[in-house]
C-alpha positions as a printed Julia matrix, in Angstrom:
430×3 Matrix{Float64}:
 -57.59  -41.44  -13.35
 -55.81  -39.28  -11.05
 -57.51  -36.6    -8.96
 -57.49  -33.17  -10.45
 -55.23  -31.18   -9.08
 -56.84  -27.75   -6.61
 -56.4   -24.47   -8.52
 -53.59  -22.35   -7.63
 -52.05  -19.01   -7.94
 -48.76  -18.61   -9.33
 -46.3   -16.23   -8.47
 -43.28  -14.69  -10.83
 -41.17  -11.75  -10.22
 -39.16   -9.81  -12.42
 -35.71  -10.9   -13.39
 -33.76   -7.17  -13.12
 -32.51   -6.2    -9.46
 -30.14   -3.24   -8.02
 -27.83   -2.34   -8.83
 -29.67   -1.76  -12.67
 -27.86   -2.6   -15.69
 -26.43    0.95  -16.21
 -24.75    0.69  -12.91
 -23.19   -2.7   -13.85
 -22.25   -1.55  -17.3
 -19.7     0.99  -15.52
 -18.18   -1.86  -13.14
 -15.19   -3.53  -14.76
 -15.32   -6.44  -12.34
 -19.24   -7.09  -12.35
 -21.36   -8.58  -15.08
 -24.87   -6.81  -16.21
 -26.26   -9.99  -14.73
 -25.31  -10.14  -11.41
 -28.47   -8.63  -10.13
 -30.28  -11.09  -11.59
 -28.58  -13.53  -10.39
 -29.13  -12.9    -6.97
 -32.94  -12.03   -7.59
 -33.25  -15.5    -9.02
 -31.69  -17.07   -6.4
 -33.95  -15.5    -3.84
 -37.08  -15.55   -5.94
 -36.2   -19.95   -6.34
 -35.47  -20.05   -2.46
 -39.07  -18.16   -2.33
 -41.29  -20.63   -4.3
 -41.76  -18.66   -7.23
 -42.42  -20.0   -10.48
 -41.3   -17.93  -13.02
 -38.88  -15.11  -13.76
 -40.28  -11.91  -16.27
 -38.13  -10.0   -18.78
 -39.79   -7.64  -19.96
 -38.76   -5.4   -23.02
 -39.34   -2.19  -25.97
 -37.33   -1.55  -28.49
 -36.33    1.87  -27.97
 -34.54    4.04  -25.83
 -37.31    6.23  -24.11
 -37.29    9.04  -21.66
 -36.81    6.69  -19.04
 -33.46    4.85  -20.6
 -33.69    1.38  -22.3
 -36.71   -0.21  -20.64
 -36.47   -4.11  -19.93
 -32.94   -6.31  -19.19
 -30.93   -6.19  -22.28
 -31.92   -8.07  -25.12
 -34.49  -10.76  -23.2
 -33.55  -14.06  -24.87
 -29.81  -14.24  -24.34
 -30.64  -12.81  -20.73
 -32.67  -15.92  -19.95
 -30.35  -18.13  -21.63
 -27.86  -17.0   -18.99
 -30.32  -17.19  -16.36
 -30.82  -21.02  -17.08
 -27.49  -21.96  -16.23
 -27.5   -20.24  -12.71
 -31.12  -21.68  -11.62
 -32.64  -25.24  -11.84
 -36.05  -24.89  -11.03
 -37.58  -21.68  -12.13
 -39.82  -20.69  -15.38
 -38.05  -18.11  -17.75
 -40.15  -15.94  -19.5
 -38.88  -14.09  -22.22
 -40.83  -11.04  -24.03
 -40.13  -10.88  -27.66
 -41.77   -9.57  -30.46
 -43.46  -11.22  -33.57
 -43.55   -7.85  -35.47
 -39.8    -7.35  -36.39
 -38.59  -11.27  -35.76
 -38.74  -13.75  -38.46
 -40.74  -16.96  -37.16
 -37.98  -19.6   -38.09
 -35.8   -18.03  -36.22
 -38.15  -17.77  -33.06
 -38.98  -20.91  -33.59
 -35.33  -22.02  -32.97
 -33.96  -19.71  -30.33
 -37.41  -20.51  -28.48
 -36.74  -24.39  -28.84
 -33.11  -23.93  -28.02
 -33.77  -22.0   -24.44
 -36.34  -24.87  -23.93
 -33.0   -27.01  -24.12
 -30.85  -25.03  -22.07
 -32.77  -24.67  -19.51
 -34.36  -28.12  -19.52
 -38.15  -27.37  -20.41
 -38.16  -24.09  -18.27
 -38.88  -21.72  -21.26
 -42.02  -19.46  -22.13
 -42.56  -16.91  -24.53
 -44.4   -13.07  -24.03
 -45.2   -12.49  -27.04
 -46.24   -9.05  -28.13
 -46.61   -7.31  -31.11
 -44.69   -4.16  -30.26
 -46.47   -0.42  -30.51
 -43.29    1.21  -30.73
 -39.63    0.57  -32.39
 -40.43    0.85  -36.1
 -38.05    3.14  -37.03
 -34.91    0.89  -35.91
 -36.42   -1.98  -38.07
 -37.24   -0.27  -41.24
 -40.97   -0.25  -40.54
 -42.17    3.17  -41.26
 -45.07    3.72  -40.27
 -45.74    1.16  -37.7
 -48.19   -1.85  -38.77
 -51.48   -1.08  -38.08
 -52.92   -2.94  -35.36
 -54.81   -5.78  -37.75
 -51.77   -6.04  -39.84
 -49.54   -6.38  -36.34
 -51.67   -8.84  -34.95
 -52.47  -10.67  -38.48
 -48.76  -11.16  -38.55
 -48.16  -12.71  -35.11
 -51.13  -15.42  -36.05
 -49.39  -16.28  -39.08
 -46.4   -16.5   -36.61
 -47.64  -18.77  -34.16
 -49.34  -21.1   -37.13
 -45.54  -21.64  -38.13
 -43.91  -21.28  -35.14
 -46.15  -24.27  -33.37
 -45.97  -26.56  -37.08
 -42.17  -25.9   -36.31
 -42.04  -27.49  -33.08
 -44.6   -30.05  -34.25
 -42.93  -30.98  -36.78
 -40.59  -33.89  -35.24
 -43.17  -36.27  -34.64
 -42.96  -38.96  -31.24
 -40.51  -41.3   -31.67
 -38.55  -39.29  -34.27
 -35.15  -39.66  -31.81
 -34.62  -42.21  -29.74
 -31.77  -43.77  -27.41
 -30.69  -46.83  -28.5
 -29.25  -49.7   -25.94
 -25.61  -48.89  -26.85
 -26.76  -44.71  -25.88
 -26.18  -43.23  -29.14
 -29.09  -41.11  -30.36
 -31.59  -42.85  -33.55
 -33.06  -40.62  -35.87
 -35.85  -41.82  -37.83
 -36.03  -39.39  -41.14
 -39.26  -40.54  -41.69
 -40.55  -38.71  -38.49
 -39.82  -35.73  -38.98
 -41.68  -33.67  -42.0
 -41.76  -30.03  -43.64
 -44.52  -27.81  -42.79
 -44.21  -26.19  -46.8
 -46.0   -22.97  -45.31
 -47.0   -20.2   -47.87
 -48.91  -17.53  -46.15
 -49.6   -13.52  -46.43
 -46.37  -12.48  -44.81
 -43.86  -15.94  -44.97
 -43.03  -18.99  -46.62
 -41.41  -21.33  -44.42
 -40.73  -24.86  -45.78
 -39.22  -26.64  -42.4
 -39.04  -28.76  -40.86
 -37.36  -27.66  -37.56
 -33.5   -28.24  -37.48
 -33.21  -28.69  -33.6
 -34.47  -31.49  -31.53
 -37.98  -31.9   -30.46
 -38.18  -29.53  -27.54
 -38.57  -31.1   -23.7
 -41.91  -29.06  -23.01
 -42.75  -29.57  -27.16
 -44.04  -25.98  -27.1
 -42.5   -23.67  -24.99
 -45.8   -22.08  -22.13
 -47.35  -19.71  -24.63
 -48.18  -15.99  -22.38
 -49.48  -12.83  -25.09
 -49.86   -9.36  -23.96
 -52.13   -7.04  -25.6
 -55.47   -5.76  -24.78
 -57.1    -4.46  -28.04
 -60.02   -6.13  -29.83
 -57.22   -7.57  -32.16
 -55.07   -8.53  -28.93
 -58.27  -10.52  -27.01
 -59.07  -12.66  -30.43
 -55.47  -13.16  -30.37
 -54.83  -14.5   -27.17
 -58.6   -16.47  -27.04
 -57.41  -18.5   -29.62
 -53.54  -18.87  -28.97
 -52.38  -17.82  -25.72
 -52.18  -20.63  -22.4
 -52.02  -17.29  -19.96
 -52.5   -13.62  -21.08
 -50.52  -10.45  -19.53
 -52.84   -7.8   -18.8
 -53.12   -3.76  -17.22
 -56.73   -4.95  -15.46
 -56.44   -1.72  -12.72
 -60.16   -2.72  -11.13
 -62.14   -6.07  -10.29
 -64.82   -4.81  -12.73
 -62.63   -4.63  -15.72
 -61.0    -7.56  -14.66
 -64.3    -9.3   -14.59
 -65.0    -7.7   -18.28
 -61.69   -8.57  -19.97
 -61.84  -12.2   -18.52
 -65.31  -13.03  -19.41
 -64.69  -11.69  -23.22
 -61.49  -13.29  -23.9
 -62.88  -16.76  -22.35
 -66.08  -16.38  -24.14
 -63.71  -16.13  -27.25
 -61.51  -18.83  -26.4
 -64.91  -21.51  -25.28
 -66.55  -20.2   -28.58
 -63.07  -21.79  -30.75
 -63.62  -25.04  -28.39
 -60.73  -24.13  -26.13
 -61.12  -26.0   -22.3
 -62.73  -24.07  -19.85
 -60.48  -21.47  -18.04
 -57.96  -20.79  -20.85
 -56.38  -18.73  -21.35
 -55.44  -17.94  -17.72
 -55.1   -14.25  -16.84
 -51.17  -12.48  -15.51
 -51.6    -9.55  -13.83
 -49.1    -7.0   -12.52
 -49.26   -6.24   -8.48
 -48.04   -2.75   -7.72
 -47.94   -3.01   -4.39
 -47.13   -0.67   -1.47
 -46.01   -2.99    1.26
 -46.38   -1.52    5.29
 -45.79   -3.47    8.36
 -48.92   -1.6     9.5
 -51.43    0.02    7.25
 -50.58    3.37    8.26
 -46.97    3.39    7.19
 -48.57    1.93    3.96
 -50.47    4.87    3.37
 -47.58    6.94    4.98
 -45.48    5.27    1.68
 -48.53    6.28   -0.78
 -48.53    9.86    0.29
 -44.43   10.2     0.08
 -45.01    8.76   -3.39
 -47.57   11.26   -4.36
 -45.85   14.2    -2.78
 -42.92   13.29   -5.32
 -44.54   13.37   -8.6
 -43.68   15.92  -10.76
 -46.99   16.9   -12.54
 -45.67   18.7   -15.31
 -43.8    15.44  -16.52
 -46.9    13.74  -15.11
 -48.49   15.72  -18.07
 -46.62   14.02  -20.99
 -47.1    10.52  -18.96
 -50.6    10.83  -18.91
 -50.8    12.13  -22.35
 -48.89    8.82  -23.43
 -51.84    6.27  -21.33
 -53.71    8.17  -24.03
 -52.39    7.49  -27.09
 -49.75   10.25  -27.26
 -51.76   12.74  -29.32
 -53.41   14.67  -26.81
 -52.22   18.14  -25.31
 -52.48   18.65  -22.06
 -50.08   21.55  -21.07
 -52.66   24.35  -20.52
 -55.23   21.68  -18.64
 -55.94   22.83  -14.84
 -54.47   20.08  -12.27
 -57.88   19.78  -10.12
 -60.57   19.72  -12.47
 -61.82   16.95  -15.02
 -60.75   16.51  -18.18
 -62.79   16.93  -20.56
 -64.26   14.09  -22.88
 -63.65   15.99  -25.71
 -60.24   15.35  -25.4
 -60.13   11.91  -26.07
 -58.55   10.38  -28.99
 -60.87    8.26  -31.08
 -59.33    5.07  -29.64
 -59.92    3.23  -33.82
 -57.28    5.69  -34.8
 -54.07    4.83  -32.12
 -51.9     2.34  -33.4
 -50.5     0.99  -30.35
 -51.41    0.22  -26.6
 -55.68    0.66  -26.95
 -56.0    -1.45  -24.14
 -53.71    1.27  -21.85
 -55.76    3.93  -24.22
 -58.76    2.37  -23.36
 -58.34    2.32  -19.42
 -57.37    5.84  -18.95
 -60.2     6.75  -21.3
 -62.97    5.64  -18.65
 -61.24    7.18  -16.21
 -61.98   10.42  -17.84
 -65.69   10.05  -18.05
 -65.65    8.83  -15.2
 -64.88   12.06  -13.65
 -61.65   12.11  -12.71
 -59.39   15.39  -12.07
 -56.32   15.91  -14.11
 -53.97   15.54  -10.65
 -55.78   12.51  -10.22
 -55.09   10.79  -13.73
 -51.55   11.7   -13.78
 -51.42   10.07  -10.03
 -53.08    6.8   -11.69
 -51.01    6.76  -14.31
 -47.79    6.4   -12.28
 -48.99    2.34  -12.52
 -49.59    2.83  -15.9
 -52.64    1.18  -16.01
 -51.96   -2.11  -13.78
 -53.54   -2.9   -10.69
 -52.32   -0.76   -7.74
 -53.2    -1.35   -4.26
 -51.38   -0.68   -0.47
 -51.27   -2.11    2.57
 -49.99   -4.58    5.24
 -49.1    -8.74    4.22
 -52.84   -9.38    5.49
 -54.65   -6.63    3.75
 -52.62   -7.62    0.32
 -53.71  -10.77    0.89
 -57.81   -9.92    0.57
 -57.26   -8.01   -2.75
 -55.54  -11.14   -4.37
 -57.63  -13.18   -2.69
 -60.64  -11.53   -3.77
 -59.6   -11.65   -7.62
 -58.37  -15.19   -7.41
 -61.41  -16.12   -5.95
 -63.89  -14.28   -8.68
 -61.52  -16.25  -10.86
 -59.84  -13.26  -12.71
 -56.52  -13.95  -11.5
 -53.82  -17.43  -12.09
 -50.75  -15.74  -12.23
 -49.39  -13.01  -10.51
 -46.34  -10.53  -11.02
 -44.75   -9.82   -7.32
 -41.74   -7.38   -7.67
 -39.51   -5.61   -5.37
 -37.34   -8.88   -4.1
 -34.09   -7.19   -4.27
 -34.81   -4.72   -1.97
 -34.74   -6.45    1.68
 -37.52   -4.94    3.46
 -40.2    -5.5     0.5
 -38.1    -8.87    0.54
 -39.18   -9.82    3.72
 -42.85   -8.37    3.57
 -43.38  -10.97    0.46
 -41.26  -13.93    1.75
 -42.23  -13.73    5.37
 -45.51  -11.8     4.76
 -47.23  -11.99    1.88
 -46.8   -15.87    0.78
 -46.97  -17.41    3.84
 -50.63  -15.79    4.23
 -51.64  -16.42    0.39
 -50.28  -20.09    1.24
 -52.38  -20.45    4.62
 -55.49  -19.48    2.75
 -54.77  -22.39   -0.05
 -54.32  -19.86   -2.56
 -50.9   -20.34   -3.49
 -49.06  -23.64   -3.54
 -46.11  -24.47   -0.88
 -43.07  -24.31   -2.43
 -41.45  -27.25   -4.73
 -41.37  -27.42   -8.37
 -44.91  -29.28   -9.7
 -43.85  -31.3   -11.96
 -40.48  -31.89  -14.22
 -41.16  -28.9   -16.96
 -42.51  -25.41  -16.44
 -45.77  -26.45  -18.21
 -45.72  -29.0   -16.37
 -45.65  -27.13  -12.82
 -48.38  -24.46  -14.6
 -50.85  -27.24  -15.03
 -50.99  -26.63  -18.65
 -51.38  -29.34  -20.86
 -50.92  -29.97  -24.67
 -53.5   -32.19  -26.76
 -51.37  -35.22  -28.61
């Protein structure tokens, strides 16, 4: 039996770059990928395992939030790397799951078993979907198991030795391999089976975000890695033990499902132009749009416009958290740090990271925080951002990784294996 293989940390990095995709849209000679493009390129030259598209599905105050539509970005992105996971957020709550079964199972093709899904359940978008009002939570999440059920019976459903190359290299098909699923649940009847070949990974990696009670039982029984907003080691400690408590309890293996978190990182050469950057950031906020921010981290109800800037909020001001329908876990977080104490200047300053883990410093110092979470075992996979821009370029590639990799934290670089679930360690039971 080979030897286990020593835990690592892996690294992905988001797929957008500068100039955006609004920039590019107004360039008659440039694509809206060509940012990527060169992000991926340095992010494979880099080690990193996997690209991140994120997405919602509405235009907000900030402009459309994410890389176009994420599927056909990836797609494109397959054909200019060779190496590197794609990860593609996509929602269960306004996508039928035949069809995600099938554009999942055909970017697992394109890109040669590189493909992984973030699937969430959206909290927002229901009025371009016909979806008014949103699903409640249960109902969102109920949905997205019934989803997955399909979804994996789908890609199941070509059993081993369904196709096969025969001497003369023309493909076999063996009918009798391959069998209907005949699904009839609350929310879809789905007879199957899958009309596109078996997929190279079988399942695409499986990542969930979502932090509610319905989001952990989720992702305990379903997810391989979960996306998270853990802003402190002591939630991080909390989340991971109760999703992992879940997932042991439904006989998962131990350390499933592995836990993604954001880094929002200020980088410095030396610590004190770190803190140097932190202060320039903080001396740019604008509090009064800080206000509706803040009031968003809490579920969008509350009023905050008459609140003084330097004193605590008070509790009574919190939303019961049973009665938002989307984003608890962000709900949650910024609900602590109310009774906790916290001024209102304070909150809105936190919530410029809405809700993810925030730290600053030099390479070395960056290093200890991850360190110290991988370590306590509340962090496998890690978002690192910022590669476009070349100083924060070189502060990662020439900083940052080469002291994770000293320490045996992260891996040296080289694809692990022939598939992305391959290179993540994660395997599938027969």
């Amino acid at each position: 039996m080979p030897a286990k293989q020593p835990r690592t940390l892996r690294t992905v990095t988001g797929a957008g770059g500068q100039p955006g995709v609004y920039e590019l849209a107004l360039d008659p000679k440039r694509s809206t990928l060509d940012s990527a493009i060169r992000v991926a390129g340095l992010a494979e030259a880099a080690g990193f395992d996997a690209l991140f598209v994120p997405d919602l599905l509405r235009f907000g105050a900030q402009g459309a939030i994410g890389a176009q539509e994420p599927l056909l970005y990836v797609a494109a992105l397959s054909q200019v790397t060779r190496d590197i996971g794609l990860i593609a957020t996509v929602s269960t709550t306004f996508h039928h799951p035949f069809n995600l079964a099938r554009m999942f199972g055909t970017l697992d093709h394109l890109s040669n078993g590189r493909a992984a899904w973030n699937l969430v359940t959206s909290s927002i978008g229901e009025e371009n979907y016909s979806a008014d009002p949103l699903p409640s939570p249960p109902a969102r999440y109920a949905r997205a198991a019934e989803t997955l059920e399909i979804v994996h019976a789908l890609w199941d459903s070509w059993q081993p030795g369904a196709l096969t190359l025969a001497p003369d290299g023309h493909a076999v098909l063996d009918r009798s391999l391959i069998k209907p699923i005949n699904h009839i649940g609350e929310y879809f009847q789905v007879a199957g089976p899958l009309n596109i070949p078996p997929l190279p990974q079988r399942r695409p990696v499986l990542i969930q975000a979502g932090q509610s009670e319905e989001g952990i039982s989720l992702g305990a029984r379903y997810a391989e890695i979960v996306f998270t907003s853990l802003p402190t080691l002591a939630i991080a400690r909390e989340h991971t033990t109760r999703i992992r408590s879940q997932a042991a309890a439904l006989g998962r293996p131990a350390g499933l499902p592995l836990i993604f978190s954001s880094f929002h990182a200020t980088y410095g050469a030396t610590e004190e132009e770190a803190q140097r950057l932190v202060r320039e950031r903080i001396d740019a906020i604008d509090y009064e749009r800080g206000r509706t921010l803040l009031a968003d981290m809490l579920g969008g109800t509350v009023d905050l416009s008459e609140a003084p800037l330097d004193q605590p909020l008070p509790e009574t001001l919190l939303p019961d958290i049973a009665s938002i329908n989307g984003r608890r876990g962000r709900v949650d977080i910024f609900s602590r740090y109310v009774r906790d104490g916290k001024t209102l200047r304070e909150l809105i300053i936190a919530a410029q990271d809405t809700g993810h883990w925030s730290e600053a410093g030099t390479p070395y110092q960056l290093a200890n925080a991850i360190e110290q979470r991988f370590r306590a075992g509340v962090l496998d996979v890690i978002m690192l951002n910022g590669l476009d821009d070349p100083r924060q370029h070189d502060l990662i590639v020439n900083g940052l990784l080469p002291e994770l990799r000293e320490r045996g934290i992260v891996a040296p670089p080289g694809y692990q294996g022939g598939t992305l679930r391959e290179a993540l360690g994660l395997e599938l039971a027969s």
